[in-house]
matplotlib code that plots the C-alpha trace (Angstrom):
import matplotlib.pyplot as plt

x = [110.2, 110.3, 111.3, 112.6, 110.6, 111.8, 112.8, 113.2, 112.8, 110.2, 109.9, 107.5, 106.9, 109.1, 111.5, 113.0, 112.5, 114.2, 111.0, 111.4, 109.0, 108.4, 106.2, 105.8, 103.8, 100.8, 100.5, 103.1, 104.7, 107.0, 109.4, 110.6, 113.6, 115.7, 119.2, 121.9, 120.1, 122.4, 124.0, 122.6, 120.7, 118.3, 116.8, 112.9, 110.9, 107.2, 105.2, 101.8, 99.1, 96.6, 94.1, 91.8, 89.4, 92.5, 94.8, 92.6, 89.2, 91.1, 88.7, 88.4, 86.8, 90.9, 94.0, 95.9, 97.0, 98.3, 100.4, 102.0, 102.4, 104.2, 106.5, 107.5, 108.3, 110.2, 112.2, 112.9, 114.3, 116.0, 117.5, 117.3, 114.6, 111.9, 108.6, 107.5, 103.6, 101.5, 98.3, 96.5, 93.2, 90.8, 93.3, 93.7, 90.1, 89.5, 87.7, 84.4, 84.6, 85.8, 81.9, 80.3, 81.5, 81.3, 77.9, 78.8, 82.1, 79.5, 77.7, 81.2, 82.2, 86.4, 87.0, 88.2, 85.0, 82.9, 84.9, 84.1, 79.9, 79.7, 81.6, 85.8, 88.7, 89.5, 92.9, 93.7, 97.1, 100.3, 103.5, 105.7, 106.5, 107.6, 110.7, 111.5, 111.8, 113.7, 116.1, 116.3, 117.6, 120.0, 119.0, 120.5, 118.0, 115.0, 113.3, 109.4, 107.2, 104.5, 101.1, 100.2, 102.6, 101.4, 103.9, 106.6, 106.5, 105.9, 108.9, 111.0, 109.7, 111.1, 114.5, 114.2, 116.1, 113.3, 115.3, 112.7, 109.4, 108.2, 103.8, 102.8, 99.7, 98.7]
y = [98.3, 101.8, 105.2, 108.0, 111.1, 113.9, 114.3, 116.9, 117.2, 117.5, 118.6, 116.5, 116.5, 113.6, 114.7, 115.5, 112.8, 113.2, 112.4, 110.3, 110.1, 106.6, 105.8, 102.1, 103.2, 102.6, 105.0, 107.2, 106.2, 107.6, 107.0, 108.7, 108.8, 109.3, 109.1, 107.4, 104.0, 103.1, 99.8, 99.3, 96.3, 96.0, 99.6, 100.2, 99.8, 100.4, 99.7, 101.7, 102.0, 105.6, 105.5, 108.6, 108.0, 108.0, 110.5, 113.0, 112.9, 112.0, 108.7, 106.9, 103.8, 102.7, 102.3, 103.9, 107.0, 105.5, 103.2, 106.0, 107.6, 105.0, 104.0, 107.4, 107.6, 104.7, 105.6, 109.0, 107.2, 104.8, 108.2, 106.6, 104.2, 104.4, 104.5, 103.3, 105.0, 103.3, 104.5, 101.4, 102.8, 100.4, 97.6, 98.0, 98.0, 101.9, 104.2, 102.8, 99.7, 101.2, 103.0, 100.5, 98.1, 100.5, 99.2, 95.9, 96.9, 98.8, 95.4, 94.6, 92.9, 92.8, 94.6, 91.9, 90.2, 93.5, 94.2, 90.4, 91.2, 93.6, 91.8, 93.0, 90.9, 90.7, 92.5, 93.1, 95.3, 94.6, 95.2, 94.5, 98.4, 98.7, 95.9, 98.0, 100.5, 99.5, 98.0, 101.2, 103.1, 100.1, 98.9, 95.6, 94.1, 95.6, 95.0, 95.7, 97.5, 95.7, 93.7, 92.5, 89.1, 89.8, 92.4, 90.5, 87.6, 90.0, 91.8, 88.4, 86.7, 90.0, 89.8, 91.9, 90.2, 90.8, 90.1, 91.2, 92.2, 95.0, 95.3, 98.3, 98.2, 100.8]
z = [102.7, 104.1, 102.6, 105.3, 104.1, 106.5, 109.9, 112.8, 116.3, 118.9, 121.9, 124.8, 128.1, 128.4, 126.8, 123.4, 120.6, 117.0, 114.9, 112.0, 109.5, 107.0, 103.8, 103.3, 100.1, 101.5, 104.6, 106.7, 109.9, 112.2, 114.6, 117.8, 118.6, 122.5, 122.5, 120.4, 119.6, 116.3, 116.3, 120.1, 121.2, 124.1, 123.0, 124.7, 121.7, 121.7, 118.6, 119.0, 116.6, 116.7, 118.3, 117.6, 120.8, 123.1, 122.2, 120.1, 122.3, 125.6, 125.8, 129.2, 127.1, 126.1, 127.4, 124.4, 125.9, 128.8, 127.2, 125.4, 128.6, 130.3, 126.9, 126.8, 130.6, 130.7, 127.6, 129.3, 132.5, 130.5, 128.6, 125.1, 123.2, 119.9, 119.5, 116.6, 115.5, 112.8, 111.1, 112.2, 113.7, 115.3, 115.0, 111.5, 111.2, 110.9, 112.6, 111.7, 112.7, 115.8, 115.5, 114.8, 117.6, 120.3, 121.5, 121.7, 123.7, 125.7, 127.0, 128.2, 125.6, 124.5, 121.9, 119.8, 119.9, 119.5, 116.2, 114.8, 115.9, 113.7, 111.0, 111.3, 112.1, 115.5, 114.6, 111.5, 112.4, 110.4, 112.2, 109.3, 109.1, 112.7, 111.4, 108.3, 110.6, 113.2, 110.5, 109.0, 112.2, 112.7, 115.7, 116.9, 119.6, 121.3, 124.4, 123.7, 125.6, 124.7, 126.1, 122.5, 121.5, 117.6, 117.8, 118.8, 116.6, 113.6, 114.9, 115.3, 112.0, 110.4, 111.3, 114.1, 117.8, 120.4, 123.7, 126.2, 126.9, 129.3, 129.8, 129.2, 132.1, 134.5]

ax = plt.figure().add_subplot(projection="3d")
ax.plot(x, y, z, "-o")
ax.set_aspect("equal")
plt.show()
């Protein structure tokens, strides 16, 4: 369960978004929100987790920042659509694990594997918010722009109708 905490809007460079923000009781989330998505099925959704390396430090070493990129310009095109944003660094590992597994990502290993090396789940993310929330902004159905399946069956198991799915590659 989600609590709506405050809202307002905000201003990109693709586009305006009403910004939603969420406390599950645990940790804050957000939503943002393009265009009259109420009662509306098919709406883009993208379900993104932070990602400090990416969007704070501009790393070249994930694909984070892009995806953003390319959920928000398809949203934009699309004229309406949500992404959701959880605090679920380092696949729900934190940021240290993220650290910590870096060399082994390094050597070329995925990053899955590099996070279980140095003793972390693989991904230990928890969409159940990103339902709450969509469930709170009364959103019929949802296409997903999305490369990660966990997110969709989290989504569907949570009584949230996932009738498509979009990648989110470069």
């Amino acid at each position: 369960m989600v609590v709506k905490l405050a809202e307002g809007s905000l201003k990109t460079k693709y586009g305006e978004y009403h910004e939603i923000l969420f406390y599950d009781g645990q940790k804050e989330s957000f939503a943002l929100v393009m265009g009259d998505i109420e009662d509306e099925e098919g709406i883009l959704c993208r379900v993104h987790s932070s990602c400090i390396f990416g969007h704070h430090f501009n790393s070249i070493e994930c694909d984070c920042r892009e995806q953003m990129e390319i959920a928000q310009q398809l949203i934009q095109k699309e004229g309406k659509g949500v992404v959701i944003w959880l605090e679920q660094e380092g696949k729900g590992n934190g940021h240290y694990a993220l650290l910590k597994s870096a060399v082994y990502k390094r050597q070329g290993i995925a990053q899955a594997e590099a996070y279980e090396a140095v003793g972390f789940q693989k991904d230990a993310r928890d969409f159940r918010a990103a339902a709450d929330i969509l469930k709170e902004l009364n959103v019929k159905s949802v296409r997903m722009l999305t490369n990660n399946q966990k997110k969709v069956e989290t989504l569907t198991q949570h009584g949230i109708h996932v009738v498509g799915i979009k990648p989110t590659t470069l």
